[in-house]
Each structure stands twice: as C-alpha cells, then as structure tokens.
PDB file with SEQRES, HELIX, SHEET and CRYST1 records, atoms N, CA, C and O in Angstrom:
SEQRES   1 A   80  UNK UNK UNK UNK UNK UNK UNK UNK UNK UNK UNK UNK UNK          
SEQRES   2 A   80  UNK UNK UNK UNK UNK UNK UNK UNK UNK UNK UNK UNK UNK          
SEQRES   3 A   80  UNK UNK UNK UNK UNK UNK UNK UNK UNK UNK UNK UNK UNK          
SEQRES   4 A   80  UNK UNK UNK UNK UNK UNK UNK UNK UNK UNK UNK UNK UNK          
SEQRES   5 A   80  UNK UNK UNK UNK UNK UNK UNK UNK UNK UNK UNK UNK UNK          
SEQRES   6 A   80  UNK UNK UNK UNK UNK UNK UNK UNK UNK UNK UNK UNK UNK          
SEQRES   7 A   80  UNK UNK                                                      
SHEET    1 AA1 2 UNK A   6  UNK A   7  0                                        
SHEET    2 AA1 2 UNK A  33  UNK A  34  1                                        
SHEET    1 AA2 5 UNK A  11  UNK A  12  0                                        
SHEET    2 AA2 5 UNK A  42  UNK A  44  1                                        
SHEET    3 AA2 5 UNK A  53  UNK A  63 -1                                        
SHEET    4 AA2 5 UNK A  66  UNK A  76 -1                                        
SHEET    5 AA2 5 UNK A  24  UNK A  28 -1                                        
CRYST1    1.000    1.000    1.000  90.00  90.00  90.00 P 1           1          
ATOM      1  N   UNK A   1     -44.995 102.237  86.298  1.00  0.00           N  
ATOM      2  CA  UNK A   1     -43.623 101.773  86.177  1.00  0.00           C  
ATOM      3  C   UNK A   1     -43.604 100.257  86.365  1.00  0.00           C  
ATOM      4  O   UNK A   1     -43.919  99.745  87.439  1.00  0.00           O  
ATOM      5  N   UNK A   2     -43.313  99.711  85.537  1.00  0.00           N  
ATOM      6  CA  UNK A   2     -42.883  97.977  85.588  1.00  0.00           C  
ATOM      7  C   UNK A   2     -41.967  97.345  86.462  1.00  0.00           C  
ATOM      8  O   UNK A   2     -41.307  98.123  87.151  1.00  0.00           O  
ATOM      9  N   UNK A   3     -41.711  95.882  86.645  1.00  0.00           N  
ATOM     10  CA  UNK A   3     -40.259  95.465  87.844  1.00  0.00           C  
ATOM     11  C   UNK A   3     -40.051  94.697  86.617  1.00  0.00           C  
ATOM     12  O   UNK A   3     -40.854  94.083  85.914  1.00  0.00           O  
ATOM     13  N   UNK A   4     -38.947  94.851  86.534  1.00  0.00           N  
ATOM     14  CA  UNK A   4     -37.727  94.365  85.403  1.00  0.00           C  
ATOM     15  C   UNK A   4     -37.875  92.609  86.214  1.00  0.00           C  
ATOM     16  O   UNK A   4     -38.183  92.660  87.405  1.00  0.00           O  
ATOM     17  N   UNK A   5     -37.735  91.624  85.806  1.00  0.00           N  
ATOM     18  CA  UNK A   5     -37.502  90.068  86.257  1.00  0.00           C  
ATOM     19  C   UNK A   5     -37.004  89.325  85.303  1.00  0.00           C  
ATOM     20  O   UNK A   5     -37.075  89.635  84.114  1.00  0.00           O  
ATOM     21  N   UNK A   6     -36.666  88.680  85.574  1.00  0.00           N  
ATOM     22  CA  UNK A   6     -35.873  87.290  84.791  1.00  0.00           C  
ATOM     23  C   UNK A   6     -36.796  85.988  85.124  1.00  0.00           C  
ATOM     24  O   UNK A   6     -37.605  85.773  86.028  1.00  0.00           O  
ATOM     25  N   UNK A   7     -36.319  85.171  83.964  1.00  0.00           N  
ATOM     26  CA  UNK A   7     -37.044  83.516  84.312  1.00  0.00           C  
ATOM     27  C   UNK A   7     -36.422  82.748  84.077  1.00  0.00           C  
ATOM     28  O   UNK A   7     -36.202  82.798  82.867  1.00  0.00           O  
ATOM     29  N   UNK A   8     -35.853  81.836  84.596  1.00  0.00           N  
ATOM     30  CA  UNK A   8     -34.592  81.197  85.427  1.00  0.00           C  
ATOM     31  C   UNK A   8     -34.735  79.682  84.861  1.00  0.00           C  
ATOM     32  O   UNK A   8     -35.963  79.604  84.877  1.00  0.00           O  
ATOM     33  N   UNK A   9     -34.400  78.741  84.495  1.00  0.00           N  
ATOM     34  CA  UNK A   9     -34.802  77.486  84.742  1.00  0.00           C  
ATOM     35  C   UNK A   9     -33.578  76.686  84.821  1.00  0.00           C  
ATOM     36  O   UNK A   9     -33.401  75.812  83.973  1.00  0.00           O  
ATOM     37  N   UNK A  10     -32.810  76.862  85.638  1.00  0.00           N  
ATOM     38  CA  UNK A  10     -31.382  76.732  86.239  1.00  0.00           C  
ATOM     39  C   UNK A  10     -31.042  77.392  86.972  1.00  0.00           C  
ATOM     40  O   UNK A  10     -31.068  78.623  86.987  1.00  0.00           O  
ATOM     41  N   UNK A  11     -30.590  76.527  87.853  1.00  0.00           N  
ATOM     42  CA  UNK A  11     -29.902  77.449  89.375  1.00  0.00           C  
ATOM     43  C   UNK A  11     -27.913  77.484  89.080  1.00  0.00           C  
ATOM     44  O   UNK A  11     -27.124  76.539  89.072  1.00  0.00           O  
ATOM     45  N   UNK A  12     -27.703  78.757  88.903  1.00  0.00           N  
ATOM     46  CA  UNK A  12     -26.278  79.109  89.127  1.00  0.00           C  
ATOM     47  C   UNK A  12     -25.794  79.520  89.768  1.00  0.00           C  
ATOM     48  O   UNK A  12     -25.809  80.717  89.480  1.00  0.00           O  
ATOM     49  N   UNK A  13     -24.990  79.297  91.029  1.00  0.00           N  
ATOM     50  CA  UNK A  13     -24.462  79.245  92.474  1.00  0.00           C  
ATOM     51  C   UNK A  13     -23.177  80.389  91.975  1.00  0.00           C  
ATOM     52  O   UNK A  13     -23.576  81.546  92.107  1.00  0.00           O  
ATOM     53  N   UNK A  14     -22.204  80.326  91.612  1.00  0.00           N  
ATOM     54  CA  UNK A  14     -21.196  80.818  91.493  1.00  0.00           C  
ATOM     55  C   UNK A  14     -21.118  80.556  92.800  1.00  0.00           C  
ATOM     56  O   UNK A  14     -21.172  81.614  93.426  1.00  0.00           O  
ATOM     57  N   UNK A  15     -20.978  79.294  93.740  1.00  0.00           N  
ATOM     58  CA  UNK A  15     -20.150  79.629  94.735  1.00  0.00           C  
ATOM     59  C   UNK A  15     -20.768  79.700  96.146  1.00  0.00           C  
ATOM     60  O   UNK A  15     -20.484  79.133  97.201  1.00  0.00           O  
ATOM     61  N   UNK A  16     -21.965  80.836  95.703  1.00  0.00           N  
ATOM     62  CA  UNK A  16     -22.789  81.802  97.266  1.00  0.00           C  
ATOM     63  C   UNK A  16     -23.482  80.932  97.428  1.00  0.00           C  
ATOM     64  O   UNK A  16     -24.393  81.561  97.966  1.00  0.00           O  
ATOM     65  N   UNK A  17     -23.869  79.804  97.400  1.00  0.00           N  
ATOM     66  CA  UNK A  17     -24.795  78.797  98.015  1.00  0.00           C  
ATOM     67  C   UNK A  17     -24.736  78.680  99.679  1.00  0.00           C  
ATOM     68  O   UNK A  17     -23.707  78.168 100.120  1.00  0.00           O  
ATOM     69  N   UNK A  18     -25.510  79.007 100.419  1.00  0.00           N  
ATOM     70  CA  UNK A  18     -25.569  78.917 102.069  1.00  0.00           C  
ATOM     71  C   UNK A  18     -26.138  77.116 103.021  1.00  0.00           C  
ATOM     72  O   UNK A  18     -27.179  76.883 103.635  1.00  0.00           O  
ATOM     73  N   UNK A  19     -25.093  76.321 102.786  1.00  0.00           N  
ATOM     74  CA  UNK A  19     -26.185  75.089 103.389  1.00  0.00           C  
ATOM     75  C   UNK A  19     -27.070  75.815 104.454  1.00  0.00           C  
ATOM     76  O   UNK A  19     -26.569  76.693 105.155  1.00  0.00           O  
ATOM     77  N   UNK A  20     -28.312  75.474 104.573  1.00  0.00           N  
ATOM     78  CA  UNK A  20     -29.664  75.370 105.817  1.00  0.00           C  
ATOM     79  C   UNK A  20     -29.753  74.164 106.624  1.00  0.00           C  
ATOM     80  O   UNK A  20     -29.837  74.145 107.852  1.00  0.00           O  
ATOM     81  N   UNK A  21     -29.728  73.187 105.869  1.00  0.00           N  
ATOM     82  CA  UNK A  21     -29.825  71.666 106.208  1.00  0.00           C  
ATOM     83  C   UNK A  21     -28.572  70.441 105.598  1.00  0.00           C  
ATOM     84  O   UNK A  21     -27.588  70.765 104.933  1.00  0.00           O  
ATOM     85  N   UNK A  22     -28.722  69.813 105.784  1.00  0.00           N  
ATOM     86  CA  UNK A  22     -28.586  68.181 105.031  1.00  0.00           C  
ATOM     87  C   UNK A  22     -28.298  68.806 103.473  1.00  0.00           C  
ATOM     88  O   UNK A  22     -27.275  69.185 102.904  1.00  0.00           O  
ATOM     89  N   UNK A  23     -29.408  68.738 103.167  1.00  0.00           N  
ATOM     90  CA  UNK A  23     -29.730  68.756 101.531  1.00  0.00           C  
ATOM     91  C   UNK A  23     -30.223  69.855 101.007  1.00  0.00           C  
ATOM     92  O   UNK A  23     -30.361  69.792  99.785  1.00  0.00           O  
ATOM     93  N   UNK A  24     -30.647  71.184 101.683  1.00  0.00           N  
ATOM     94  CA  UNK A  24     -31.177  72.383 101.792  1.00  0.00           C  
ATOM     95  C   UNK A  24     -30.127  73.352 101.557  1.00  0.00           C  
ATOM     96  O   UNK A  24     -29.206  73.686 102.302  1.00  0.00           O  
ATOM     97  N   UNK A  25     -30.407  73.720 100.462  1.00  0.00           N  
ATOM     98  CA  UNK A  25     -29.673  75.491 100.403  1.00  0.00           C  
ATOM     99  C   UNK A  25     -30.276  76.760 100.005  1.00  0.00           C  
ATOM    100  O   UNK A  25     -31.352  76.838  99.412  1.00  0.00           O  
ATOM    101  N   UNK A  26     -29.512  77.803 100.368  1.00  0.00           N  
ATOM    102  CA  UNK A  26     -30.284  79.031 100.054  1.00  0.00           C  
ATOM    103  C   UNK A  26     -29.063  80.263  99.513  1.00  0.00           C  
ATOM    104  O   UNK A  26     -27.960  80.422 100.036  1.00  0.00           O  
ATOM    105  N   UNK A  27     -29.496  80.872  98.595  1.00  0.00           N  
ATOM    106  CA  UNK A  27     -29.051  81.192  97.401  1.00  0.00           C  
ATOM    107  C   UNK A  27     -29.501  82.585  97.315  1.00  0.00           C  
ATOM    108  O   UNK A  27     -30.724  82.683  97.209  1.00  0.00           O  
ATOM    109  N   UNK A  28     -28.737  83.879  97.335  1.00  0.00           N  
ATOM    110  CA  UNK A  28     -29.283  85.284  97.402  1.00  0.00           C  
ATOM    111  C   UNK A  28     -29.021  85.749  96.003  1.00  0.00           C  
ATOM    112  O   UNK A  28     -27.835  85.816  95.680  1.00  0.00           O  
ATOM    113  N   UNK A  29     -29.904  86.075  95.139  1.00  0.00           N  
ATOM    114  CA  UNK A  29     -29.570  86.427  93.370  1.00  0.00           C  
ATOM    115  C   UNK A  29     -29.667  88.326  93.714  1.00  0.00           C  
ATOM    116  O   UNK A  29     -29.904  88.679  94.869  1.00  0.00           O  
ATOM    117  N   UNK A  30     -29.490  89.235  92.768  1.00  0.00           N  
ATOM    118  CA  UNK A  30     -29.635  90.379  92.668  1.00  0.00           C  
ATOM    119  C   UNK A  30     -30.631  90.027  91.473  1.00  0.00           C  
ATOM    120  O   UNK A  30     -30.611  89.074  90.693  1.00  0.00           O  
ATOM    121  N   UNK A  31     -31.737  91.384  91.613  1.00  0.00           N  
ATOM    122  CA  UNK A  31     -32.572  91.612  91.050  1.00  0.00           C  
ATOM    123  C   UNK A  31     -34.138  90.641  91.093  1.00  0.00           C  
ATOM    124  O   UNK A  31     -33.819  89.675  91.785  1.00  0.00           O  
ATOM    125  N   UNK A  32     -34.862  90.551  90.897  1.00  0.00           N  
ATOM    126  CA  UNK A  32     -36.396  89.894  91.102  1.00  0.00           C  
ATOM    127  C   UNK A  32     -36.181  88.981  89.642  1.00  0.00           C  
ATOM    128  O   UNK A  32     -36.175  89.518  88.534  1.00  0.00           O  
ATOM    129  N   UNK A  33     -36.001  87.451  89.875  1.00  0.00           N  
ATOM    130  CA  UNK A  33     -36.161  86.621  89.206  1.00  0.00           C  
ATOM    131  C   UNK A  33     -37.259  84.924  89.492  1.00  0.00           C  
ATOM    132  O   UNK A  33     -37.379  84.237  90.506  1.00  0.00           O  
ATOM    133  N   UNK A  34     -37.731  84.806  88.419  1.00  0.00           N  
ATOM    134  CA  UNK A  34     -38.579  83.868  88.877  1.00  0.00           C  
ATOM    135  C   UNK A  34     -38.038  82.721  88.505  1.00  0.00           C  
ATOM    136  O   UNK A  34     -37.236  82.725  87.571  1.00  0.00           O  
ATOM    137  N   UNK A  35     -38.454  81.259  89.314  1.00  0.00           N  
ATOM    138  CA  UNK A  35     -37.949  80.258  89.055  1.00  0.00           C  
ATOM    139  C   UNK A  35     -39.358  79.343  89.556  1.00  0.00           C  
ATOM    140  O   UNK A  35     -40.137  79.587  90.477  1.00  0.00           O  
ATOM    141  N   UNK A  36     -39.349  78.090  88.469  1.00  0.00           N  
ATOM    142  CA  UNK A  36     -40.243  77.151  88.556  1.00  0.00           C  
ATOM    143  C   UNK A  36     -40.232  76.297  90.086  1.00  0.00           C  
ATOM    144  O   UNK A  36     -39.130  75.978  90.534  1.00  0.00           O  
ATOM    145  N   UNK A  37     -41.290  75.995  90.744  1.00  0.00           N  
ATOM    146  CA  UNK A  37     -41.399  75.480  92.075  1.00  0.00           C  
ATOM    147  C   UNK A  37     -41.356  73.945  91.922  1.00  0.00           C  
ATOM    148  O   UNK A  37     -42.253  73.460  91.232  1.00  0.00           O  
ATOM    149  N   UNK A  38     -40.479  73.139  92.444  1.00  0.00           N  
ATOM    150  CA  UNK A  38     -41.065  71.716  92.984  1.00  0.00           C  
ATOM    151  C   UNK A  38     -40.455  70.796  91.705  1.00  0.00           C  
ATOM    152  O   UNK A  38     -40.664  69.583  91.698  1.00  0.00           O  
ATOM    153  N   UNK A  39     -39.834  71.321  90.831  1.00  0.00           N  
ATOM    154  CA  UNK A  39     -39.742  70.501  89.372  1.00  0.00           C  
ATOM    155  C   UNK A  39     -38.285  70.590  89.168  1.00  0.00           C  
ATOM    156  O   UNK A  39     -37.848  71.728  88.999  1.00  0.00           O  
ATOM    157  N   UNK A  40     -37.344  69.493  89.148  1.00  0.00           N  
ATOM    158  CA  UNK A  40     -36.021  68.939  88.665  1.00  0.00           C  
ATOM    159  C   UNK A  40     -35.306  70.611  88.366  1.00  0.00           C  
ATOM    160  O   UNK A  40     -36.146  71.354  87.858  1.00  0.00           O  
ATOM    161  N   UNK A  41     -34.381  71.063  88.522  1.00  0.00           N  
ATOM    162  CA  UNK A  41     -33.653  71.773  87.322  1.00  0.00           C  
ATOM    163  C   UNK A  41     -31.758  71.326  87.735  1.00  0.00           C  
ATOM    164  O   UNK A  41     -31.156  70.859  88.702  1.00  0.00           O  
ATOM    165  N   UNK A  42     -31.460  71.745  86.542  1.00  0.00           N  
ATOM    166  CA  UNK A  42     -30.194  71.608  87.271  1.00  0.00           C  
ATOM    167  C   UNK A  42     -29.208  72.951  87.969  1.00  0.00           C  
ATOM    168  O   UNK A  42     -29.363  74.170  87.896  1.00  0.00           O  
ATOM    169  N   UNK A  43     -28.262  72.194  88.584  1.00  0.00           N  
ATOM    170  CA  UNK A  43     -27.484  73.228  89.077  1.00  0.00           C  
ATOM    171  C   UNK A  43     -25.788  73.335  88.581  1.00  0.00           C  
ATOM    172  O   UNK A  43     -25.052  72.382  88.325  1.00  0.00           O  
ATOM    173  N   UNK A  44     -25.488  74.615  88.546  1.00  0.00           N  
ATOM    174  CA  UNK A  44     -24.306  74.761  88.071  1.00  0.00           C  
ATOM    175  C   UNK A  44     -23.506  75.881  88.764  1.00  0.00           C  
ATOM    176  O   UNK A  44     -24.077  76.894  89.168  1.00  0.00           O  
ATOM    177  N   UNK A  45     -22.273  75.704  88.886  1.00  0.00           N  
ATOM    178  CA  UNK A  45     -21.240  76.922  89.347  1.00  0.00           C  
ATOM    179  C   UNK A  45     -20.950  78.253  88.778  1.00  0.00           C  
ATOM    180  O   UNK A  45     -20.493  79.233  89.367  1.00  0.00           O  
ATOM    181  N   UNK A  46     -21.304  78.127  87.480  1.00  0.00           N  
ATOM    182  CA  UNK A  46     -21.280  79.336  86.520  1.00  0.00           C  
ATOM    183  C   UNK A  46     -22.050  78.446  85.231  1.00  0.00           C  
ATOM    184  O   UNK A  46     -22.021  77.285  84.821  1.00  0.00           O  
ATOM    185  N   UNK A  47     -22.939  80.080  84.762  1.00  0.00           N  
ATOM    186  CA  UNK A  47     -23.810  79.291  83.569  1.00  0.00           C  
ATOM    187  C   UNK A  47     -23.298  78.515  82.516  1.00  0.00           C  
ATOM    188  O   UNK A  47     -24.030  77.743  81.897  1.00  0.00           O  
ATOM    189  N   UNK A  48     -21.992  78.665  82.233  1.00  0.00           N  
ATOM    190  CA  UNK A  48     -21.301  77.945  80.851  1.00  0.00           C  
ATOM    191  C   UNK A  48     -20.768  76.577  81.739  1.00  0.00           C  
ATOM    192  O   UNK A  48     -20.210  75.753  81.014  1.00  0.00           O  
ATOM    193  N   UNK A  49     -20.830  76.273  82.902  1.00  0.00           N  
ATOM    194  CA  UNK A  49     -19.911  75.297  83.697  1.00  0.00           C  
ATOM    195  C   UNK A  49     -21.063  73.805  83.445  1.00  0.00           C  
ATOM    196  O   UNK A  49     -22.181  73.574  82.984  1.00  0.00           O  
ATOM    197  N   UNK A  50     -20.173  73.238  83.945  1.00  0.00           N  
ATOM    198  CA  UNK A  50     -20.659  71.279  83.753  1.00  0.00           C  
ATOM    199  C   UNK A  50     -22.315  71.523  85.111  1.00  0.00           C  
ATOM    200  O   UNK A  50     -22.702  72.311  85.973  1.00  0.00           O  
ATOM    201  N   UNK A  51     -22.575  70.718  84.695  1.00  0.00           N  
ATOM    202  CA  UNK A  51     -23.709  70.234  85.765  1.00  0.00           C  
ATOM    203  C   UNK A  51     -23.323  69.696  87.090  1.00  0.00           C  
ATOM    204  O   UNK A  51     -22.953  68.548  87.337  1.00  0.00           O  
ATOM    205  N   UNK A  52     -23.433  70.477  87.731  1.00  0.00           N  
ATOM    206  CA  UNK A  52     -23.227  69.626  89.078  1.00  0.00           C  
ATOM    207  C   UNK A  52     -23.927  68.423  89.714  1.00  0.00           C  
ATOM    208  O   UNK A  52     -23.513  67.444  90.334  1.00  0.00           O  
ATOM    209  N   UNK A  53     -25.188  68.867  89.319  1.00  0.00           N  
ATOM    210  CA  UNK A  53     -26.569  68.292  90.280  1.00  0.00           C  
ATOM    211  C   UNK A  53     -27.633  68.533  89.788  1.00  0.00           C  
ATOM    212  O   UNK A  53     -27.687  69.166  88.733  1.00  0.00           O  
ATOM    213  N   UNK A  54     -28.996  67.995  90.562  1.00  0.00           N  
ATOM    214  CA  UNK A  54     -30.233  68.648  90.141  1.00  0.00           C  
ATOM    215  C   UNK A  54     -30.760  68.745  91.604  1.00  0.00           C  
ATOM    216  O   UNK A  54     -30.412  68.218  92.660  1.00  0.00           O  
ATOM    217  N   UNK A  55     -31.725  69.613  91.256  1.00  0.00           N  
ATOM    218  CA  UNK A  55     -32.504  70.310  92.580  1.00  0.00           C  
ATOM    219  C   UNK A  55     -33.588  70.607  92.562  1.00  0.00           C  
ATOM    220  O   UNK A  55     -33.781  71.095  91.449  1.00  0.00           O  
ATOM    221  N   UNK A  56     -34.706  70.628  93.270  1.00  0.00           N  
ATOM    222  CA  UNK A  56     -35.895  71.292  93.061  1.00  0.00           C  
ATOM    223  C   UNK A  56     -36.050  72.550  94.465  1.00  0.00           C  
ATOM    224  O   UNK A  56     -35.965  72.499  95.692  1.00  0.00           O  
ATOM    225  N   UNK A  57     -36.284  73.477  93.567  1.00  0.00           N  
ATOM    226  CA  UNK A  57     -36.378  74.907  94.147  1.00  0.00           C  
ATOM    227  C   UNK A  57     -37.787  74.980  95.758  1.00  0.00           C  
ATOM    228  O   UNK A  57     -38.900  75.369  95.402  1.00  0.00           O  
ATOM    229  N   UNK A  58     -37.717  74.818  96.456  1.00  0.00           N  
ATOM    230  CA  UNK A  58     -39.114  75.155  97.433  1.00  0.00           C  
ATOM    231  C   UNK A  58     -39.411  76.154  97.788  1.00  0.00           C  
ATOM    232  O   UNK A  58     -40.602  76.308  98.058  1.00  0.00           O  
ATOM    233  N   UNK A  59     -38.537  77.221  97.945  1.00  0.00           N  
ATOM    234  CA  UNK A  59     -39.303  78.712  98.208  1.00  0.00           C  
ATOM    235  C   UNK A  59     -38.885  79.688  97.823  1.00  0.00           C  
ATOM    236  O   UNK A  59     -37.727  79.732  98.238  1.00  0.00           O  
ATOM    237  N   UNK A  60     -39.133  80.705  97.161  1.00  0.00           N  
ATOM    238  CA  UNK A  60     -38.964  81.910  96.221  1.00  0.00           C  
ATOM    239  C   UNK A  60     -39.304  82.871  97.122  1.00  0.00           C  
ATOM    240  O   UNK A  60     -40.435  82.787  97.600  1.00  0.00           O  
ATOM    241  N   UNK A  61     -38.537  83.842  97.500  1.00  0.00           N  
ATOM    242  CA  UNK A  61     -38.942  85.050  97.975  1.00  0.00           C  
ATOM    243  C   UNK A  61     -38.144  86.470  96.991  1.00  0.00           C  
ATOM    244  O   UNK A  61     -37.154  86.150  96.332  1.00  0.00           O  
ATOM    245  N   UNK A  62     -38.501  87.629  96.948  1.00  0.00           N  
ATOM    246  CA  UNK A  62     -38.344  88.684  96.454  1.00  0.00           C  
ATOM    247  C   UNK A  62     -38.676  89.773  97.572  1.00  0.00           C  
ATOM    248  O   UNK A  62     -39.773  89.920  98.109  1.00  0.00           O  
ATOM    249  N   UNK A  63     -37.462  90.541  97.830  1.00  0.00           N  
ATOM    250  CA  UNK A  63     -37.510  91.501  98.490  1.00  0.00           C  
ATOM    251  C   UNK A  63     -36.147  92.733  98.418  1.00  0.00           C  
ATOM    252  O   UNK A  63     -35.081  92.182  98.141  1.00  0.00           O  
ATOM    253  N   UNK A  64     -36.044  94.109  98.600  1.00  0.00           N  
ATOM    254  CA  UNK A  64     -35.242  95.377  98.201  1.00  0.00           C  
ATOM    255  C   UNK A  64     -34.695  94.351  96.840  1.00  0.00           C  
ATOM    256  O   UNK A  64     -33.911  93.525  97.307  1.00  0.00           O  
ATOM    257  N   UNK A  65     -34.863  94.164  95.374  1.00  0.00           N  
ATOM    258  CA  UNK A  65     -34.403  94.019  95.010  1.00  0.00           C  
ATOM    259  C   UNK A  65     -33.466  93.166  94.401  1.00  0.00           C  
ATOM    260  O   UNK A  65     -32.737  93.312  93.420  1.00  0.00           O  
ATOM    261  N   UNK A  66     -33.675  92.085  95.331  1.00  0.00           N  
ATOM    262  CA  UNK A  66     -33.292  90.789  95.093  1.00  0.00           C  
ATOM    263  C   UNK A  66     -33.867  89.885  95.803  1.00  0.00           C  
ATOM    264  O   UNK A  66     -34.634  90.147  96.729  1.00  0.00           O  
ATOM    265  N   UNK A  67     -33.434  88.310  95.299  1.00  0.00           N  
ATOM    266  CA  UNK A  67     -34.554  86.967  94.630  1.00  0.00           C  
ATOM    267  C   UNK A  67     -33.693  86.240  95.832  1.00  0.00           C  
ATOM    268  O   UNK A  67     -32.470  86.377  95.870  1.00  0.00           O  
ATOM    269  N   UNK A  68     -34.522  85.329  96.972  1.00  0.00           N  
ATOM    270  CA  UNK A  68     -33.982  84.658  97.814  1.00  0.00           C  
ATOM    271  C   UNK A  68     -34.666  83.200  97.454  1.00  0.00           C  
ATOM    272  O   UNK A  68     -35.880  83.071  97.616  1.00  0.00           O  
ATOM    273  N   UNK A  69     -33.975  82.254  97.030  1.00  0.00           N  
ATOM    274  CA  UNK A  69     -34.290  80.871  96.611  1.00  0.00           C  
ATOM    275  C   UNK A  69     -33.732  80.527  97.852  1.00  0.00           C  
ATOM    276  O   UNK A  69     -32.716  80.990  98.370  1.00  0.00           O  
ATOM    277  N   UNK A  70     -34.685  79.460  98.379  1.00  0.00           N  
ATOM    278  CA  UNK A  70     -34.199  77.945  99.211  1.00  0.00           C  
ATOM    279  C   UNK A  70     -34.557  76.580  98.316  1.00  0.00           C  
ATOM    280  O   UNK A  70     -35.717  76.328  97.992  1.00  0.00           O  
ATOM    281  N   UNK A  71     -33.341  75.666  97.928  1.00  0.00           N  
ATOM    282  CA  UNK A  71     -33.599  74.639  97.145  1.00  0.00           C  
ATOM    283  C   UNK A  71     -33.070  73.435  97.944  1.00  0.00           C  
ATOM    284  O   UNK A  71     -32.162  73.455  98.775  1.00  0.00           O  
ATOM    285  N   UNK A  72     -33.764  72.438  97.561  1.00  0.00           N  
ATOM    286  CA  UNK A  72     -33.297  70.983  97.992  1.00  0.00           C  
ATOM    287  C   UNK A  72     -32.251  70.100  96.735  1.00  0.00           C  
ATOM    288  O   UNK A  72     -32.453  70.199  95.525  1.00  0.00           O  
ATOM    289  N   UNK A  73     -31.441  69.486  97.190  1.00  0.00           N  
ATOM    290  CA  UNK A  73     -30.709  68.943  96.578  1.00  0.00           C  
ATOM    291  C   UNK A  73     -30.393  67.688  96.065  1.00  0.00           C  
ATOM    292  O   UNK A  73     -29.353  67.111  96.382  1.00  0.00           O  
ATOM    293  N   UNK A  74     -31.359  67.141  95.160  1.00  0.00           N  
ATOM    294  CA  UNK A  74     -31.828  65.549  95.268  1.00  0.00           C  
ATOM    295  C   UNK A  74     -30.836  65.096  94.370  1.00  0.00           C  
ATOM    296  O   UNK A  74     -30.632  63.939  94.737  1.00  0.00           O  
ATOM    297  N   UNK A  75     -30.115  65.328  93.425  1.00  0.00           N  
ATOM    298  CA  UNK A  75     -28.885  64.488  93.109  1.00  0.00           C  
ATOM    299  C   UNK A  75     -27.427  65.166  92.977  1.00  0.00           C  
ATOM    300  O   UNK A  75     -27.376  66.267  92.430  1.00  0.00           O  
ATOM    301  N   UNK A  76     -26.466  64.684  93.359  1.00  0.00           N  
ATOM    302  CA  UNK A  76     -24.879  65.457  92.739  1.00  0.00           C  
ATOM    303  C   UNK A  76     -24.236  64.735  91.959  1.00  0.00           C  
ATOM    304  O   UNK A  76     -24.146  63.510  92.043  1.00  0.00           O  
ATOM    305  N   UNK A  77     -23.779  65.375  91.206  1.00  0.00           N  
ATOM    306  CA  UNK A  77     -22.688  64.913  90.176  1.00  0.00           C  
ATOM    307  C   UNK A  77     -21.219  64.906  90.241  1.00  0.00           C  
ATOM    308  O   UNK A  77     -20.378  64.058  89.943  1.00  0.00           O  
ATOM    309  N   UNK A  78     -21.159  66.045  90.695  1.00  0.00           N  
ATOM    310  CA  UNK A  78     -19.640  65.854  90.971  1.00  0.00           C  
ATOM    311  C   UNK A  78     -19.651  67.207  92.457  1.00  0.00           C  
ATOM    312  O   UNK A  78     -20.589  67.915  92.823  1.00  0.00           O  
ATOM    313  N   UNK A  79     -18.326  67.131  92.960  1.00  0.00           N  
ATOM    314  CA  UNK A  79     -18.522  68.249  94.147  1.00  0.00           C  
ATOM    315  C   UNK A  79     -17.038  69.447  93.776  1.00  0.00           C  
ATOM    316  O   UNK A  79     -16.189  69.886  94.552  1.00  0.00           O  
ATOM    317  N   UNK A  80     -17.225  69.674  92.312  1.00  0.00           N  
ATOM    318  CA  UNK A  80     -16.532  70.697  92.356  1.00  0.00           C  
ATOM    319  C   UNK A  80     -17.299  72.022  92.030  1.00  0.00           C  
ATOM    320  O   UNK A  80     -16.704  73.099  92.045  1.00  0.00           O  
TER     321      UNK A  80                                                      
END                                                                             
C-alpha cells in the first residue's frame, strides 16, 4: 500500500500559522506533504491570494497523517 503526498513549493497559511519565535513559525497541513528545505519560497494566505512574504522552510515533520512545517520568515510584504 502506498502514502498518498503532495509537493509543495509554497507555503499557504490560511491563517493557522503558530509564531515560535521572532521570525519562526509553525504550520500544521493535513495529509503527508513534502516541501523543499532551506530555499526562498513564498508565502500566502490562500493559494489564489497576493504574496505576503518569503520564507525558508527548516523542519519538516510527518506524523498520524499530517505535515508539521517550522519556517523562518526572511521577508514581508504586506501584513494582511
């Protein structure tokens, strides 16, 4: 039997973003999705929405079923 995953190269918050730090957030997705480590992407509120920011992702975890990203937040664009 296979695990169904996705491959991501944009982070979309709708919102659930958890600050950790300063510049650190962490982000709970449903389902096992992968995302590139350490490299620019941008971020958005919903996938069709403006760019907020860019970020580079630092730790990927997968567990029951869903994808736990912690990302850093190296530029914003706007704060809506």
């Amino acid at each position: 039997m296979g695990m169904p995953f996705e491959l991501n190269t944009m982070i979309v918050t709708k919102g659930r973003e958890e600050r950790v730090m300063e510049n650190l957030f962490r982000l709970e997705k449903n389902g096992y999705r992968l995302y590139p480590i350490d490299i620019p992407l941008e971020v958005k509120k919903t996938i069709d929405g403006v760019t907020s920011g860019t970020a580079q992702i630092k730790k990927v975890e997968w567990t029951e079923e869903k994808t736990i990203i912690t990302y850093q937040l190296i530029s914003l664009y706007s704060t809506d």
